[in-house]
C-alpha positions as CSV (number, residue, x, y, z in Angstrom):
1,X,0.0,0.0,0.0
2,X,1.4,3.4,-0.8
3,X,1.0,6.3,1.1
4,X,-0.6,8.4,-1.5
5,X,-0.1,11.6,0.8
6,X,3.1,10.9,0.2
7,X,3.9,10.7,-3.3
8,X,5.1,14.6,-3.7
9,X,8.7,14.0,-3.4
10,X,10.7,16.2,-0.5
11,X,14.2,17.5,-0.9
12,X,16.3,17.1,2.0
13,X,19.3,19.0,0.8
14,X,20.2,20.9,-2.0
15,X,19.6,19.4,-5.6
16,X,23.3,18.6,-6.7
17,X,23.6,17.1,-3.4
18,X,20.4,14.8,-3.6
19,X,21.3,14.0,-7.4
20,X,24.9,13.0,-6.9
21,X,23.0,10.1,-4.0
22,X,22.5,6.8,-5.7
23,X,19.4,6.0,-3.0
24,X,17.0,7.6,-1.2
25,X,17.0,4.7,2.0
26,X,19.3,2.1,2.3
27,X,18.2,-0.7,4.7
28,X,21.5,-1.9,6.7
29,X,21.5,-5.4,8.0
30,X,18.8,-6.3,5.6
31,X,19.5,-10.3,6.0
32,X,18.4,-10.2,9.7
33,X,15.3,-10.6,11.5
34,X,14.5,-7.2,11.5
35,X,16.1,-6.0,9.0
36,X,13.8,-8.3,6.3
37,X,10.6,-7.1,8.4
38,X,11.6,-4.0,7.4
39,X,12.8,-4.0,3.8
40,X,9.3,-6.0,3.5
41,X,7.4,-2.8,5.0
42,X,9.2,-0.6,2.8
43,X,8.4,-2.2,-0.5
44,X,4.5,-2.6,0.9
45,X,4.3,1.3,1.8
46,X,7.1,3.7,0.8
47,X,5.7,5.9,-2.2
48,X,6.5,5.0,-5.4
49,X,9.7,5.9,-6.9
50,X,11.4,6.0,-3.4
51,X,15.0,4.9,-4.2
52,X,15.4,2.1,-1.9
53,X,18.9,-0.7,-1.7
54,X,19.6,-3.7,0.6
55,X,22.6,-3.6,2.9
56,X,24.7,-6.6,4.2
57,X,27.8,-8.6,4.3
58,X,26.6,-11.5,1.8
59,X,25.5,-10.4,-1.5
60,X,24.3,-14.4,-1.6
61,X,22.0,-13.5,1.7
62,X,20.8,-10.4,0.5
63,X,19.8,-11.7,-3.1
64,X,17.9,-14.5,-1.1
65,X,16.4,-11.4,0.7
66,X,15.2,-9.8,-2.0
67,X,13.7,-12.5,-4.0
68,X,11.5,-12.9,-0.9
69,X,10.2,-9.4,-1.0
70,X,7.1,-8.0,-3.1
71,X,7.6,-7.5,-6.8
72,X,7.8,-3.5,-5.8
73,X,11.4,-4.7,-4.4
74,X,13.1,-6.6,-6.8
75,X,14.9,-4.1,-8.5
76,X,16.3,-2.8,-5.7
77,X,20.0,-2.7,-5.8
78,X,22.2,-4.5,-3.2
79,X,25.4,-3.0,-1.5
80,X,27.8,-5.0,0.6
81,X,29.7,-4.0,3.6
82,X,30.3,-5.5,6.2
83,X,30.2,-3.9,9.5
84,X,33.8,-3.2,10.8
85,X,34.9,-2.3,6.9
86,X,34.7,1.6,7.6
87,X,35.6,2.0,3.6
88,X,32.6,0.0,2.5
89,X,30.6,1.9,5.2
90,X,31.9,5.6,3.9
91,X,31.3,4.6,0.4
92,X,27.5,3.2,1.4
93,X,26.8,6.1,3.4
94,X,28.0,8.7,0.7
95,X,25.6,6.8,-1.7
96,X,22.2,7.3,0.0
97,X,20.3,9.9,2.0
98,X,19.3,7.8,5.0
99,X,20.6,4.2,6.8
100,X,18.2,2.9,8.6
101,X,19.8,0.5,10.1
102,X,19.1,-3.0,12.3
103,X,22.7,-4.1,12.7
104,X,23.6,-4.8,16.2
105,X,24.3,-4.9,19.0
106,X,24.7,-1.5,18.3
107,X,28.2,-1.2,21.0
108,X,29.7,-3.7,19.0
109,X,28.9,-3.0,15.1
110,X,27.2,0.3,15.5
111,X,29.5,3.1,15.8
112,X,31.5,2.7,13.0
113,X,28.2,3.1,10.1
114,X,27.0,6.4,12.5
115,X,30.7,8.0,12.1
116,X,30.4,7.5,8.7
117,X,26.8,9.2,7.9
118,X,27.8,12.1,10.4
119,X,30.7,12.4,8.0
120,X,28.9,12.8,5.0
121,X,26.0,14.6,5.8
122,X,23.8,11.6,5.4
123,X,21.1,10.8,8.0
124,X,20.6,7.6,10.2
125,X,17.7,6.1,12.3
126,X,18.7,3.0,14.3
127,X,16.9,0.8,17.0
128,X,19.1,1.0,20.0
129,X,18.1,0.4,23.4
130,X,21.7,1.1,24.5
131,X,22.8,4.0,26.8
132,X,26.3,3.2,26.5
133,X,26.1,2.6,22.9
134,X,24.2,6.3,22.4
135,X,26.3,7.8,24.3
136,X,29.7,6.8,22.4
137,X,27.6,8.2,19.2
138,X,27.0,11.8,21.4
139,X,30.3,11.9,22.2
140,X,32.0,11.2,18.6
141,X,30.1,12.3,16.0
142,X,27.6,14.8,17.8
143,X,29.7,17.4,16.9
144,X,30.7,15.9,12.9
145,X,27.0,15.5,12.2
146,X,26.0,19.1,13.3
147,X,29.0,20.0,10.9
148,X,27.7,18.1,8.2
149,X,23.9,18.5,9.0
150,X,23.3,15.2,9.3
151,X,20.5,13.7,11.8
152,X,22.0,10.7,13.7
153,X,18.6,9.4,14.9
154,X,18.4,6.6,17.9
155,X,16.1,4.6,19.2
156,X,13.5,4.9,16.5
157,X,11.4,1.3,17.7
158,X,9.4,0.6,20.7
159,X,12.7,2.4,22.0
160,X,12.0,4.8,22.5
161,X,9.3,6.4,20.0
162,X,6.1,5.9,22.1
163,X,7.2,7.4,25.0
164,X,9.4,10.0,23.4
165,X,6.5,11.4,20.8
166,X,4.2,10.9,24.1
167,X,5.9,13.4,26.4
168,X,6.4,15.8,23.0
169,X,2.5,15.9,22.8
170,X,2.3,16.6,26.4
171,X,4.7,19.7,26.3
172,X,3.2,20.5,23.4
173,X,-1.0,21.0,24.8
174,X,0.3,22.1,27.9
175,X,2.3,25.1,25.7
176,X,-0.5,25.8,23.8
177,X,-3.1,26.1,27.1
178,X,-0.8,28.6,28.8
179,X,-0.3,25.4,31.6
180,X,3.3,26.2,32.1
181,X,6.1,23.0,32.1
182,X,5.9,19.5,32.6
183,X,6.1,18.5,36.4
184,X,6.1,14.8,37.4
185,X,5.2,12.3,34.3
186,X,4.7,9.0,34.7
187,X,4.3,6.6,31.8
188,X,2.4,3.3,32.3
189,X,3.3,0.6,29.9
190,X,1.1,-2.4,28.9
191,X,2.0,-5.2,25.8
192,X,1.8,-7.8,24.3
193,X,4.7,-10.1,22.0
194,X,7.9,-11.5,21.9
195,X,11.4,-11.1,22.6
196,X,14.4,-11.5,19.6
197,X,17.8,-13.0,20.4
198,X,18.9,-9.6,18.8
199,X,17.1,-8.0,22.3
200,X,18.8,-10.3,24.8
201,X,22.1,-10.0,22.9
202,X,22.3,-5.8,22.9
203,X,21.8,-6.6,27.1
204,X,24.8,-8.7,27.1
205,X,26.9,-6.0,25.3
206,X,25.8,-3.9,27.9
207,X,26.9,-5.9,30.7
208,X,29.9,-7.3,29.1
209,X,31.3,-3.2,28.7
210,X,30.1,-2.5,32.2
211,X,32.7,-5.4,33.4
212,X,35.3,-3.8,31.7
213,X,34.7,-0.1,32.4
214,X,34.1,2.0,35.5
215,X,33.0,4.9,33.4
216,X,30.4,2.9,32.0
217,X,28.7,2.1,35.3
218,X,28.4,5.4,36.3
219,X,27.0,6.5,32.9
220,X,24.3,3.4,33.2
221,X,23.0,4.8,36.3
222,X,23.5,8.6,35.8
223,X,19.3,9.7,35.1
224,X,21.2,12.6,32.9
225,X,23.7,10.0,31.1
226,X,23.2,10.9,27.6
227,X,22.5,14.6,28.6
228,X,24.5,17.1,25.5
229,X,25.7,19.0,29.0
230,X,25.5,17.1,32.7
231,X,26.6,20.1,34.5
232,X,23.8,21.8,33.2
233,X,21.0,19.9,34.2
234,X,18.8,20.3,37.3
235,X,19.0,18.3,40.8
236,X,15.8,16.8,41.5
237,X,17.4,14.6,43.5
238,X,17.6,11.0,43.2
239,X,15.8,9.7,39.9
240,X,16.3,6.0,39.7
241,X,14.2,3.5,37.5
242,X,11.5,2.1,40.3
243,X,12.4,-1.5,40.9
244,X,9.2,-2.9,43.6
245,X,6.1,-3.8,43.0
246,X,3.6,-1.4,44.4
247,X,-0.1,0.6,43.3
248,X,0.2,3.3,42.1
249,X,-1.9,5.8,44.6
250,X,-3.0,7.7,41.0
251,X,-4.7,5.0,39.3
252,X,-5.3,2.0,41.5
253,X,-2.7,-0.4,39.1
254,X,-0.3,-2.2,40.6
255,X,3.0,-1.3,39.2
256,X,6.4,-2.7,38.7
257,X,9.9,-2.1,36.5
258,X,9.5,-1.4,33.4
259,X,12.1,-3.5,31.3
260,X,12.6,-0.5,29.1
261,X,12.4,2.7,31.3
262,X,16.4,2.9,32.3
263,X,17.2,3.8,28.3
264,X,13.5,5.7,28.0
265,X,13.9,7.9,30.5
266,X,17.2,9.1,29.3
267,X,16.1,9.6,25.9
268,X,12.8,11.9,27.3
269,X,15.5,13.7,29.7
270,X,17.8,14.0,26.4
271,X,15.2,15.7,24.1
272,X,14.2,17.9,27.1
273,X,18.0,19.4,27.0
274,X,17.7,19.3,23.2
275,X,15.3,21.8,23.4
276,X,16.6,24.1,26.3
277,X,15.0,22.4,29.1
278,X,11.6,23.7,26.8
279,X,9.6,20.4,28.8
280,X,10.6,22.4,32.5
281,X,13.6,22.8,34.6
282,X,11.1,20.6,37.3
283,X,10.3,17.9,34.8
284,X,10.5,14.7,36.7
285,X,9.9,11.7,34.2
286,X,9.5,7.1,35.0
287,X,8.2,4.6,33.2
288,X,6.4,1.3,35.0
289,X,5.1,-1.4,33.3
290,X,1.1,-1.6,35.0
291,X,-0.8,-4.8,35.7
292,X,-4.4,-3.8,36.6
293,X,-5.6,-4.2,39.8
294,X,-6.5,-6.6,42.5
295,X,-4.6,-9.9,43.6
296,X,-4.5,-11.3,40.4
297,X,-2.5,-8.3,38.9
298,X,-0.5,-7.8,41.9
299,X,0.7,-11.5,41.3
300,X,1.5,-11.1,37.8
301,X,3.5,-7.7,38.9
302,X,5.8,-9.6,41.4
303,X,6.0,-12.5,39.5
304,X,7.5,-10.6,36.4
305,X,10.2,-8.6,38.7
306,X,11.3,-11.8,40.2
307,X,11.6,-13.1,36.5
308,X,13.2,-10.1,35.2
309,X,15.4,-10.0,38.4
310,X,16.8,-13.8,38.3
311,X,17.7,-13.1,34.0
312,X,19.6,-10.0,34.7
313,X,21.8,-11.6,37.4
314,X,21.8,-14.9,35.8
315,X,23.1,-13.0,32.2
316,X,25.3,-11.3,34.3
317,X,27.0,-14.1,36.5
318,X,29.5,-16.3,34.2
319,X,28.6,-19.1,35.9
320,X,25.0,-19.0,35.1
321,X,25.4,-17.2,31.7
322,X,26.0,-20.5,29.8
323,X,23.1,-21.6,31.1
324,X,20.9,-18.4,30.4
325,X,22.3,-18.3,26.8
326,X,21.3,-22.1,26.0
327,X,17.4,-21.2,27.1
328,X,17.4,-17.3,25.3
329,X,16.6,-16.7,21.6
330,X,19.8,-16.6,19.8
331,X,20.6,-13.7,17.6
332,X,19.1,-14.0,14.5
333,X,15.6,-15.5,16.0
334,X,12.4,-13.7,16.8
335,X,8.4,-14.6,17.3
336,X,6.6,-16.3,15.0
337,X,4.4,-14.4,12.2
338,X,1.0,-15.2,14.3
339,X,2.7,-13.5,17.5
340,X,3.8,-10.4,15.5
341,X,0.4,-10.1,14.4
342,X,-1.7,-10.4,17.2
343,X,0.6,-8.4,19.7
344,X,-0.3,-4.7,20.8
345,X,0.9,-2.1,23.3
346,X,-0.9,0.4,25.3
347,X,1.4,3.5,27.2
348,X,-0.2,6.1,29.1
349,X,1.5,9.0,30.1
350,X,0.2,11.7,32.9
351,X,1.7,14.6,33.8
352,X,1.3,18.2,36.2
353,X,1.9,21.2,35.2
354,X,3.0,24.2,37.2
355,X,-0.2,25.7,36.9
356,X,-1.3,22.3,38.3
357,X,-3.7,21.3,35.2
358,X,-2.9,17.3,34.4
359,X,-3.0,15.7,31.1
360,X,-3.0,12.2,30.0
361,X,-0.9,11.4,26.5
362,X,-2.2,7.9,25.2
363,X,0.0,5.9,22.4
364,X,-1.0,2.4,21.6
365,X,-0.8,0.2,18.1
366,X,-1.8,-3.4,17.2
367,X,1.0,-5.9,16.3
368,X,4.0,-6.9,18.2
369,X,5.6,-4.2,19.8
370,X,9.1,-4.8,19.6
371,X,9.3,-6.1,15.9
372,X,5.5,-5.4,13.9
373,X,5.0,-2.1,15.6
374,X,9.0,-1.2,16.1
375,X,9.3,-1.9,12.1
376,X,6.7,0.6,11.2
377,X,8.5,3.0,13.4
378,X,11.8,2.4,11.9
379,X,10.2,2.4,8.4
380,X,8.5,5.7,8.9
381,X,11.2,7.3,10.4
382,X,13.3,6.7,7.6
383,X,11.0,7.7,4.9
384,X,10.3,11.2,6.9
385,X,14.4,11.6,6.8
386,X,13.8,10.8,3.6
387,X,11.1,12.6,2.0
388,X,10.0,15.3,4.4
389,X,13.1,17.5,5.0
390,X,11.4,20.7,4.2
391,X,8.9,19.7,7.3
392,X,11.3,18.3,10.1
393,X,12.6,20.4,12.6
394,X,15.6,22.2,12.2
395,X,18.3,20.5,13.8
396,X,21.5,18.3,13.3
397,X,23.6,16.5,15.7
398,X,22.8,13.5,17.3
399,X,19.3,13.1,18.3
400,X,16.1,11.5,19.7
401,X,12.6,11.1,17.5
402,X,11.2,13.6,19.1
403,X,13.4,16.4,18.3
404,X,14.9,15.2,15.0
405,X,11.4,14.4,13.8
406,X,8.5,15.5,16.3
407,X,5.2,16.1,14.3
408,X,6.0,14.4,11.1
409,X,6.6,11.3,12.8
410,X,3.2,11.7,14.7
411,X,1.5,12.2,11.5
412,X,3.2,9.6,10.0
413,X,2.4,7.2,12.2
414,X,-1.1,8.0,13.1
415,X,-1.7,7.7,9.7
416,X,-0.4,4.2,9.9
417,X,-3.5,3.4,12.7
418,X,-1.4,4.4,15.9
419,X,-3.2,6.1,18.4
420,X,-1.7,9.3,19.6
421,X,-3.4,11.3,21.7
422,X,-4.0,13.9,24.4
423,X,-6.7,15.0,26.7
424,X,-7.3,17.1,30.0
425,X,-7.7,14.8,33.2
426,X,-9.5,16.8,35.9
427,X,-7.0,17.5,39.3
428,X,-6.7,15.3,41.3
């Protein structure tokens, strides 16, 4: 299906720039799991004429790839580079306007392909859920893609687009009512789906760095660890991820970790600093994943902490890792078609304002959240890098969907049947 809205092509740079580009979108790691759910959505919904190529290290893998895609895709050309061969990856990134890429985990392969687009002015949209991976990118090519005017775009999936775009529409009806900034926000998080061995590998990354590197610890834990300037951001005190079970006293839910909120929250913080602290200089932001209430809920709530608990340590122990990997999803492996079809989220997002009016932000979309819903967030983020330059905000650097993308990607997206929304909620 074609997003006839769309068809009017939009330059993102000047014309001898966008001619001497072989592609509009090139689709890194095409050959994974993700990567072929997305190179599938893209030849099912980018407009016609978008200049689209596969990316990989097999040109064997990514013909089988393509053959496997709708007819709109088998003329789409193929580039090989592998991931550590930073020539291939300058000469794929000079080629195209946007890499979206799937390659990870992003702390091992990652870096390398965003140094390379910040380079040469060519935009990127990735799917990390890595702090320490995001902020290596921040701290090496913030500066070359602001030079070059390229947008490094992270966490463009389930990380961290929902809650990201949620707290943007928040600030946003709270500016335009005169409500003054965003006090405390709190984002309830409800799913459905799967988990990928891609997912569980990007964690042990994670924890293998943070065995090696005292730095890394304290950026893990730092609420302002991919901040663009630490010294300059308020102290609200202690603002660590809630890790009990409890009910929340706002809406009756009983409440737990939310296996996503230590990388969301720093993302939300991040675009807050983007903008000049525009949310509020009091703008106090957790996610929790909410269960419903009564016994029943509160069982499931404690029962998934302990779960979540037991894999981090077990992941984290060498003597119970062998053990942990044996029973995880390798990479490579992800749900079945039927569970990326019939899985759906739900977040909801209140906040106060200063003038103490509250509003509730409300994001939800059917399918799988981390691999149906996360590809058409990674599809449509590329094709907005892609197509609607003349309508994205004005910025460059490394940075989060809200403020590389902000409205387009809300339009974009609701347009592909996601629910985002905001409303008044009366005081409490």
């Amino acid at each position: 299906m074609t997003d006839a809205g769309h068809d009017a092509r939009h330059e993102v740079r000047d014309a001898g720039d966008t001619e001497r580009r072989t592609h509009d979108v090139v689709v890194y790691g095409a050959t994974g799991f993700v990567g072929r759910l997305l190179a599938e959505y893209l030849a099912r919904n980018a407009p016609s004429g978008t200049r689209i190529a596969l990316a990989g290290r097999s040109r064997t893998k990514l013909e089988e790839v393509r053959r496997g895609l709708p007819r709109a895709a088998r003329d789409w050309p193929l580039v090989v580079a592998d991931a550590v061969d930073e020539v291939a990856l300058r000469s794929l990134a000079a080629s195209t306007t946007v890499v979206a890429t799937t390659v990870g985990p992003y702390l091992r392969y990652g870096l390398p392909l965003a140094r390379a687009c910040a380079e040469a002015g060519t935009h990127y949209a990735d799917l990390t859920g890595e702090i320490l991976f995001v902020r290596k990118a921040i701290d090496e090519c913030d500066a070359l893609a602001k030079a070059s005017g390229a947008r490094i775009v992270t966490a463009c999936g389930y990380d961290s687009v929902p809650s990201d775009l949620a707290v943007h529409l928040l600030h946003q009806q709270a500016q335009h009512d005169a409500a003054g900034g965003l006090l405390d926000t709190t984002l309830h998080a409800r799913a459905k789906g799967g988990v990928s061995g891609g997912t569980v590998d990007s964690s042990r990354a994670q924890l293998d760095a943070v065995s090696t590197d005292r730095r890394a610890v304290k950026t893990l834990f730092d609420p302002y660890g991919l901040s663009p300037d630490r010294n300059a951001e308020p102290d609200l005190g202690k603002e660590r991820d809630p890790m009990a079970v409890f009910r929340d006293a706002d809406t009756g839910d009983w409440v737990g970790p939310f296996v996503m909120a230590s990388f969301n929250t720093r993302i939300v913080r991040r675009s807050n600093a983007l903008r000049d602290h525009a949310y509020g200089r009091r703008f106090r932001y957790r996610e929790l994943s909410a269960y419903g209430r009564g016994p029943v809920a509160r069982g499931r709530a404690t029962a998934f902490t302990v779960g979540l608990g037991l894999a981090m340590k077990a992941m984290g122990d060498d003597r119970t890792r062998p053990v942990f990997d044996r029973i995880a999803p390798s990479p490579g492996e992800g749900p079945s078609e039927k569970t990326r079809r019939t899985g759906w989220f739900s977040m909801k997002v209140r906040t106060t304002t200063e003038t103490g009016r509250r509003y509730l932000a409300t994001v939800t979309a059917q399918g799988d959240p981390g691999y149906a819903a996360t590809t058409v967030m990674l599809g449509e983020a590329a094709l907005a890098l892609a197509l609607d330059g003349d309508r994205l905000p004005p910025a460059a650097g490394v940075l989060t969907p809200a403020t590389a993308l902000g409205d387009v990607l809300v339009d974009r997206l609701r347009r592909r049947d996601f629910t985002l929304r905001v409303e008044e909620i009366p005081s409490a």
